[in-house]
C-alpha positions as protocol buffer text, in pm:
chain_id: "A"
residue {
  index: 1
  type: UNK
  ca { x: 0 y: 0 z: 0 }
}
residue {
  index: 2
  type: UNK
  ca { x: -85 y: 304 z: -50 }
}
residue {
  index: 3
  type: UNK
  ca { x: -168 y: 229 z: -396 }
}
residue {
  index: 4
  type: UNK
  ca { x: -229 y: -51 z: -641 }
}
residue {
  index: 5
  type: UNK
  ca { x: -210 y: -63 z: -1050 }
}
residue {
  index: 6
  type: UNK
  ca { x: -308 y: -251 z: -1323 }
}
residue {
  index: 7
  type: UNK
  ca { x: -265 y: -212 z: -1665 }
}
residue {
  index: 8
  type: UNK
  ca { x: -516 y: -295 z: -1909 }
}
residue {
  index: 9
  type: UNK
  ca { x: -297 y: -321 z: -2265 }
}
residue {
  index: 10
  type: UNK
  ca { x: -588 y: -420 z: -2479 }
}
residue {
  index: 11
  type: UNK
  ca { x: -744 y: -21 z: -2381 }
}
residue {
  index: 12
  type: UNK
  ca { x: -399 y: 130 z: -2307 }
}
residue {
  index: 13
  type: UNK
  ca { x: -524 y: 210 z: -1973 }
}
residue {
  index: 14
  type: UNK
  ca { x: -414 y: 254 z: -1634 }
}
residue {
  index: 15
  type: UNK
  ca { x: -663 y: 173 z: -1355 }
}
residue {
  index: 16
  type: UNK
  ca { x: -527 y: 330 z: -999 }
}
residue {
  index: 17
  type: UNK
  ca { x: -631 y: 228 z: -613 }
}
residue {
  index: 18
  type: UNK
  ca { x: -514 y: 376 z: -352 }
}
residue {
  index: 19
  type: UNK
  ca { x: -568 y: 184 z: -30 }
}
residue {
  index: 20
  type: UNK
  ca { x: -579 y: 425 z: 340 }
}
residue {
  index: 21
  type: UNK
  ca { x: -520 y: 318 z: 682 }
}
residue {
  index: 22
  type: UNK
  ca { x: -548 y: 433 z: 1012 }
}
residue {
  index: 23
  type: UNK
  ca { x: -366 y: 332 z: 1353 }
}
residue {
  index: 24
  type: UNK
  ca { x: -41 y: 249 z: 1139 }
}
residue {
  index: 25
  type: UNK
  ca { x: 256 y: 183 z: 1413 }
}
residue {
  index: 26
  type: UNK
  ca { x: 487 y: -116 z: 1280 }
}
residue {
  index: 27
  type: UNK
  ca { x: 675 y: -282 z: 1594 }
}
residue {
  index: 28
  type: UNK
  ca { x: 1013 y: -404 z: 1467 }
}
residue {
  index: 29
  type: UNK
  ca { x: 1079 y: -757 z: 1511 }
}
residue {
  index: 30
  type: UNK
  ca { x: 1330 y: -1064 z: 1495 }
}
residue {
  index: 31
  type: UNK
  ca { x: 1288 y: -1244 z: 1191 }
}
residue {
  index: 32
  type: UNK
  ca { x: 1268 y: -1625 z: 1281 }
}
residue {
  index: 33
  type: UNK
  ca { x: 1293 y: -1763 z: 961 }
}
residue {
  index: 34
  type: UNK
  ca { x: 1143 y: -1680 z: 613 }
}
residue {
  index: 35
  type: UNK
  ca { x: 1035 y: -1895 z: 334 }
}
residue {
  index: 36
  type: UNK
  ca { x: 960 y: -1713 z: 12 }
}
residue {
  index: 37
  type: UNK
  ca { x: 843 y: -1976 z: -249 }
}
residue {
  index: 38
  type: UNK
  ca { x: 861 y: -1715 z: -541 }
}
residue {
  index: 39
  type: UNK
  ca { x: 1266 y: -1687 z: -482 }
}
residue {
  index: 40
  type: UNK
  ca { x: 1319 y: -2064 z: -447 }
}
residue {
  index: 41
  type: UNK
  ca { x: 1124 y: -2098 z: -775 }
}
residue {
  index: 42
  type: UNK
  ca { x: 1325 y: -1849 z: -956 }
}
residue {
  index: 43
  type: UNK
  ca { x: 1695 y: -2032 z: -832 }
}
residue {
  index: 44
  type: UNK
  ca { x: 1749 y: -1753 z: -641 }
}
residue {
  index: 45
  type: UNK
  ca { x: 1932 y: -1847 z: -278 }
}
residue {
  index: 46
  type: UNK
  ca { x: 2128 y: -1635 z: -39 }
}
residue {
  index: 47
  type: UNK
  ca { x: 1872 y: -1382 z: 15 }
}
residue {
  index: 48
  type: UNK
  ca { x: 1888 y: -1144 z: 355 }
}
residue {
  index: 49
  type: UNK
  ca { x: 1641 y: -1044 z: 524 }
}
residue {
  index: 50
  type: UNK
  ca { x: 1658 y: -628 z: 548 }
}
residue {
  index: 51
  type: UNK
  ca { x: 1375 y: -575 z: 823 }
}
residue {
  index: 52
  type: UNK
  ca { x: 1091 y: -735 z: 973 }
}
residue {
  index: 53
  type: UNK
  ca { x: 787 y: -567 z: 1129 }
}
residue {
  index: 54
  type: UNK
  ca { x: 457 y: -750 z: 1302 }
}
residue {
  index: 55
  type: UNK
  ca { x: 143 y: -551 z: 1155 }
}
residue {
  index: 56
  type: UNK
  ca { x: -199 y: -656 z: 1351 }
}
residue {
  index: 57
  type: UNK
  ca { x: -544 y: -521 z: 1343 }
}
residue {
  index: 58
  type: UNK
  ca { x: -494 y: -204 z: 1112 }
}
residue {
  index: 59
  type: UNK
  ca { x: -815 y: -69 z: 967 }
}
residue {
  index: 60
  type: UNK
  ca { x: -773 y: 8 z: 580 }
}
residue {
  index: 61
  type: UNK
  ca { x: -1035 y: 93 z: 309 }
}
residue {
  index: 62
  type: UNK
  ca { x: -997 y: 129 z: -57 }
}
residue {
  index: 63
  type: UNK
  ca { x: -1038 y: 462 z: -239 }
}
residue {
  index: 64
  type: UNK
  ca { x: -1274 y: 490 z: -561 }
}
residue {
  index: 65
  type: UNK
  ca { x: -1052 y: 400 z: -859 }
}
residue {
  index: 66
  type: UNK
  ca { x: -911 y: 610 z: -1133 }
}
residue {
  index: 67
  type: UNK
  ca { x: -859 y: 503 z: -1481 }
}
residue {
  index: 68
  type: UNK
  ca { x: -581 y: 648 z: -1741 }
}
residue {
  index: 69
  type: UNK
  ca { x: -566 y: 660 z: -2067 }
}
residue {
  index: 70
  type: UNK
  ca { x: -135 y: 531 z: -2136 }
}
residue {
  index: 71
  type: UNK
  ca { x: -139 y: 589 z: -2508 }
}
residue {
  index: 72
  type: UNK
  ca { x: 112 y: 408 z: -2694 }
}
């Protein structure tokens, strides 16, 4: 978040969300161990971990969405 896209190629559009939220305090945290199956499937190993943060119990709603034309 805040905001989420897709593109629509067939129209050349853009279509724009933008997600708000309220009561947003991350808490740091230790990362115990993390399994990402999208890396492993792409062969890629030795990742780090850069941060972790526990999010709980934060109210969110979703904006009307916007649409753009992308000509070519």
């Amino acid at each position: 978040m805040p905001f989420s896209f897709s593109y629509d190629a067939a129209a050349s559009r853009v279509i724009s969300i933008e997600g708000v939220r309220t009561g947003w305090k991350p808490r740091p945290m230790k990362e115990l161990k993390a399994d990402v199956p999208f890396f492993t499937k792409l062969g890629i190993s030795n990742l780090q971990i850069a941060n972790a943060f526990l999010l709980e119990e934060i109210p969110y709603w979703w904006k009307k969405g916007e649409v753009e034309s992308w000509p070519h």
